[in-house]
Structure formats: C-alpha cells, structure tokens
N, C-alpha and C positions, 0 to 999 in steps of 0.2 A: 670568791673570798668571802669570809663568815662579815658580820658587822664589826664585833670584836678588831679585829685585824683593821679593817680599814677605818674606824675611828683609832686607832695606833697610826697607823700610816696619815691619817689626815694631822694629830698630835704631832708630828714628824719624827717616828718609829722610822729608822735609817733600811729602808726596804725598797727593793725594787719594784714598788706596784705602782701605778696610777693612782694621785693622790682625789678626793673631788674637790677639792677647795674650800672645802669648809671646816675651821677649827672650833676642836669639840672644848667644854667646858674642863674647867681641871678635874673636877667629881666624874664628869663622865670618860674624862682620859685616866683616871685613877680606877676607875670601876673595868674597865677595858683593860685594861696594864693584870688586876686581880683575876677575872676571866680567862685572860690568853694564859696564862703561871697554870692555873688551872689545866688546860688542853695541854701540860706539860709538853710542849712545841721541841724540836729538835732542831741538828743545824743551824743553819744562817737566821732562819727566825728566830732560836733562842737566844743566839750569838746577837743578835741585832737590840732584842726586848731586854735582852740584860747590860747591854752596853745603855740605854735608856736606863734603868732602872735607876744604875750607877750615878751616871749623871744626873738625871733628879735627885737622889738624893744627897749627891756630895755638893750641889750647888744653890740647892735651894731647898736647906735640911727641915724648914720650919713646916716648908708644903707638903713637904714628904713624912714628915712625921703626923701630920693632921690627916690626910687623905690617904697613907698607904701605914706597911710597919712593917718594922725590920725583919719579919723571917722572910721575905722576900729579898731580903741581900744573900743569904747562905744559896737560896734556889739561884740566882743571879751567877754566884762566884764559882758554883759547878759548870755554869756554862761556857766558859770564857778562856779556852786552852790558849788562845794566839792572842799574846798582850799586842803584838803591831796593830793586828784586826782589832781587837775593844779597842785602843785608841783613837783609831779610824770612825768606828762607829761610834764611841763618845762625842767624838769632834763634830760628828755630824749631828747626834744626839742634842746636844748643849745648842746648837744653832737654832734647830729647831724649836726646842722648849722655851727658849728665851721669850719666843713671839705669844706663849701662855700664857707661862709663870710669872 
C-alpha cells in the first residue's frame, strides 16, 4: 500500500487495511485526500475516499474549505452509485474524522 493511502486509512478512510496507529495532521490528511483524487482510484477505494470527502466537508465546512476545495465534490459525486454503501461509509467516515477535526 502507497503512503497516500495509508495516511487516509490511519485519518480513518473507511477501508479494510491495517491502520498503524498513528493520526496524521489535517494538512497532511488534506494533502493525502488531493494525491489519492489524483491516482483516480476505482471501486471500493473511490467509493470509500468519496464517502470521506463528503463527510468532511458537509461536517466540518470551515476545514474543508481551508485545506481542500470544491471540485473535489463533483470527482466525489461520480463515485458514489449505492446511497446505502455512502451511508455506510459516511457513518464510518464521520466517526473517524471527528478524532482530527
């Protein structure tokens, strides 16, 4: 797994991989979050990083507007065909970020 990804997974990016227990800064989970968009990722990992995306920024609009910006919602809203799953993966999303943000 690249670093990108596992500073997401350690941010609590709703993913099945071994986290290492260490939470990354919000600049360096925002710069990680910019990266992976980048590797235009597919499947369960897009589905995962855009249910994140979401959830930062519909919960904590001030962080996400300082550290990220909006054309990353439009790349976000392509990903996301099964509202059950985003939900799913918001829920988990939101739990996680809360212990950042």
């Amino acid at each position: 797994m690249s670093e990108t990804w596992q500073i997401l997974r350690d941010g609590g990016l709703p993913l099945a991989i071994e986290g290492s227990g260490q939470r990354p800064s919000q600049a360096r989970l925002a710069s990680a979050v910019r990266a992976a968009v980048a590797e235009r990722p597919g499947g369960r990992d897009a589905e995962a990083l855009a249910a994140f995306i979401f959830a930062w920024q519909q919960h904590w609009p001030k962080s996400f507007r300082t550290l990220l910006s909006d054309e990353l919602l439009a790349w976000a809203q392509d990903q996301l065909p099964d509202d059950n799953r985003y939900l799913k993966l918001r829920r988990i999303a939101l739990e996680n970020l809360a212990d950042i943000l």
